[in-house]
N, C-alpha and C positions, 0 to 999 in steps of 0.2 A: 576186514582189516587189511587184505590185500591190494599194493598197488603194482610193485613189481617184483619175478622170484629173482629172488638171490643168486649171486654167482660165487664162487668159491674166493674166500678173502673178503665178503664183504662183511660189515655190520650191521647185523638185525635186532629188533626187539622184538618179543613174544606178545601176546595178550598176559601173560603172567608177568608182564616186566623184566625180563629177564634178558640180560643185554650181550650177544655175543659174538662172536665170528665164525663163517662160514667154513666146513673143513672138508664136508661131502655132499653132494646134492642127489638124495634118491628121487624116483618119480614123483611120489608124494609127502615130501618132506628133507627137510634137511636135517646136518650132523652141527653142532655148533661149540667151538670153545666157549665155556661160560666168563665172561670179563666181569658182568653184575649181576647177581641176585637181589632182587627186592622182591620175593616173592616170600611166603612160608615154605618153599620146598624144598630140602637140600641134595644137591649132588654129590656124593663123595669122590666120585672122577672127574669132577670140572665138565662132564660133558653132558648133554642131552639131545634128542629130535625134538625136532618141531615141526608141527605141519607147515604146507604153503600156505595154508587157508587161516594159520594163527602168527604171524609174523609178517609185520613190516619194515622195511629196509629205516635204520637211523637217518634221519634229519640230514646228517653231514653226509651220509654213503648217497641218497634220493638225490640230493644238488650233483655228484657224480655221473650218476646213470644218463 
């Protein structure tokens, strides 16, 4: 699912659907505001990691880069 990592501020989706914005970038994974969940999983702090190897940059953010 990888085409390019993310840089801080951008928007990414997950393989879980989970649609949100960039807020840290560790070696192997990012920090992200969650903006949507369509997944079953819930957050109670709006936030999650994601790997680099499970998220792709949104549609609108990829025409950016």
């Amino acid at each position: 699912m990888k085409t390019a990592r993310a840089k801080i501020g951008d928007q990414i989706i997950s393989q879980n659907k989970i649609k949100g914005i960039v807020t840290k970038i560790n070696e192997n994974s990012v920090i992200i505001d969650i903006l949507e969940n369509n997944s079953d999983l819930e957050f109670p702090n709006n936030k999650t990691v994601i790997s680099h190897k499970h998220y792709e940059l949104s549609k609108e953010q990829a025409l950016l880069h």
